[in-house]
N, C-alpha and C positions, 0 to 999 in steps of 0.2 A: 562520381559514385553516389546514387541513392541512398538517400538515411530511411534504414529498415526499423518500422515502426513495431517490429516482431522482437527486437532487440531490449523493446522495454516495456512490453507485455504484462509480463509474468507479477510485477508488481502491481501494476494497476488491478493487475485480478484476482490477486491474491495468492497467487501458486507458490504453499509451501511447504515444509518439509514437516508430518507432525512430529515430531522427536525431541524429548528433551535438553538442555544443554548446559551444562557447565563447562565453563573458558576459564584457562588459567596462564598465567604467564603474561599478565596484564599490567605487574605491577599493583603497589596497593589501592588504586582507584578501579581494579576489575577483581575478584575472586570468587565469579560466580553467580549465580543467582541464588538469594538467601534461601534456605528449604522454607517450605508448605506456604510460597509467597504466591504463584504461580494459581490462580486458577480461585483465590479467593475473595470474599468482600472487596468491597468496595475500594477501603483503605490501603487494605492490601495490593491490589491491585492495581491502583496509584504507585505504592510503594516498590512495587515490582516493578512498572513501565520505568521507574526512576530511574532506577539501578541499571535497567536492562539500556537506556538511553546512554548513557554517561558511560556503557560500557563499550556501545556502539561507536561514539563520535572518538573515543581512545584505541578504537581496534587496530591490530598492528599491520593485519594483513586481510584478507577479502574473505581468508576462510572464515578464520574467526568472526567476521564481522558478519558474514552467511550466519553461521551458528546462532550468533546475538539476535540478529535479524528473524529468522525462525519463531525464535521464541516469545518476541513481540505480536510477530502472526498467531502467534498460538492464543495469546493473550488476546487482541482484539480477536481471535474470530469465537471465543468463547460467547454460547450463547443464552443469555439472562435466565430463560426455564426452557421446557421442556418444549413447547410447540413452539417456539424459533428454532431450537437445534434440530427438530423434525423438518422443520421448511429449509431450514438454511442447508442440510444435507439434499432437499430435492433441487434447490436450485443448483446445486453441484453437479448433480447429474446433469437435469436440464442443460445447463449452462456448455458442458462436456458434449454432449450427444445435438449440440445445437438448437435446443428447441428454447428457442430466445423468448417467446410469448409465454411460455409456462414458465421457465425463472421469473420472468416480468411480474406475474401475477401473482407468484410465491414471493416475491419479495416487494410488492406492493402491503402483502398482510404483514411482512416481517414489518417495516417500516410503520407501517398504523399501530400493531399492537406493543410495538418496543422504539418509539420515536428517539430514543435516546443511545439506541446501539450503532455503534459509529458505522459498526461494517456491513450491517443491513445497508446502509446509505452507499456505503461504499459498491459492494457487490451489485445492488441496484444500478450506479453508476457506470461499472462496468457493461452491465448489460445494453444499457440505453447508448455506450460506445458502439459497440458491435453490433447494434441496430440502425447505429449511424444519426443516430439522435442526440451531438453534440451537445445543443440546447439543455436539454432536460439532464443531458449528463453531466454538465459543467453546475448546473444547477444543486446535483446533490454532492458534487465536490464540494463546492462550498459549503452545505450542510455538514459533511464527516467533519473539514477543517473546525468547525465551530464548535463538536463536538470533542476532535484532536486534533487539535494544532500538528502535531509531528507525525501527522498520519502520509509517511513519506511515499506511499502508492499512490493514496490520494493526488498528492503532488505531481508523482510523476502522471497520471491519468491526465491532468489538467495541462502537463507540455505536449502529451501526445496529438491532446485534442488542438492546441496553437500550433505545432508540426500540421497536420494535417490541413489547418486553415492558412497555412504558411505566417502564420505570426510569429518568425523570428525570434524577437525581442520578447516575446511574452514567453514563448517556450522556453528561451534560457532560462528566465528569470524563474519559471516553475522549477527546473530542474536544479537549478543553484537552490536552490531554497530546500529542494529533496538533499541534495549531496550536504547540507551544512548538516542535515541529520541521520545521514546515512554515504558517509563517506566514498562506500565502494557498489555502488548502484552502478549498474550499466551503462547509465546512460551521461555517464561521465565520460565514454566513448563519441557521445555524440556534439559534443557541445564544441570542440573544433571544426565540424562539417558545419552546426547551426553561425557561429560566428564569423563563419566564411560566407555562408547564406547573408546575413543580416550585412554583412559589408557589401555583397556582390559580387565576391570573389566565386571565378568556376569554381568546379567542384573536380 
């Protein structure tokens, strides 16, 4: 059976749901995301990925851990002023309607005039996958990670691109490295097909 590289998509590219979330029934290490944390300063915003992290790796089940998951996305895709969140919405289109050259170039300005927004690098990243420009894309993975470490698309982005080169071993280890921070990822489906790959066992 083929490992469908469609199956861990959606994170690399950021598909998510915008909706608010509070999870409950977590125990006391989850009750939610604190009010008016969501969407502000800096500090804040630290403050919220916290919570929302430590809520993530305790989630009981895949919904919940969706829910928690969302609301991360929501937080990184937040954007710093006003002409990223104008470009970052064109690249959405673009990116939707496949016109790969014009996100490319809407997210070449995100990336110059806000160097420090993780998922300008990200979305950038994406695009240079589905251009097929591994290279350049493994490249700005590495930049989001430096920006967030736990930026678990990012991760998963960088197993698709080792699946695709058939690097095995490196694709696990990206994907181990997504699931210690997001538990119920997809592609927690695939990692007995890859370590059957990496043995040389059929498939």
């Amino acid at each position: 059976m083929p490992i469908r590289l469609e199956l861990v998509w959606m994170f690399f590219a950021g598909a998510i749901v915008l909706a608010p979330v509070t999870c409950h029934g977590q125990g006391s290490a989850w009750r939610g995301v604190p009010p008016g944390t969501i969407g502000g300063e800096a500090a804040n915003r630290e403050i919220a990925l916290d919570f929302l992290f430590a809520g993530l790796a305790k989630a009981k089940d895949e919904a919940i851990a969706r829910r928690i998951a969302n609301s991360i996305w929501q937080i990184w895709f937040k954007a710093p002023d006003a002409d990223v969140k104008q470009l970052m919405q064109r690249v959405q289109f673009a990116r939707r309607a496949g016109l790969f050259k014009q996100a490319l170039a809407d997210l070449d300005r995100v990336v110059q005039i806000a160097p420090d927004y993780a998922e300008g690098w990200n979305q950038r990243a994406t695009v240079y996958f589905m251009m097929g420009r591994h290279g350049s894309s493994v490249s700005d993975i590495e930049r989001v990670l430096r920006l967030e470490p736990r930026h678990f698309g990012a991760l998963s982005g960088l197993g698709m691109i080792h699946m695709r080169a058939q690097n095995w071993k490196s694709a696990i280890a990206a994907f181990e490295k997504a699931l210690e921070i997001h538990p119920f990822l997809n592609e927690r489906s695939l990692l007995p097909q890859l370590r059957q790959k990496l043995e040389g066992q059929p498939l």
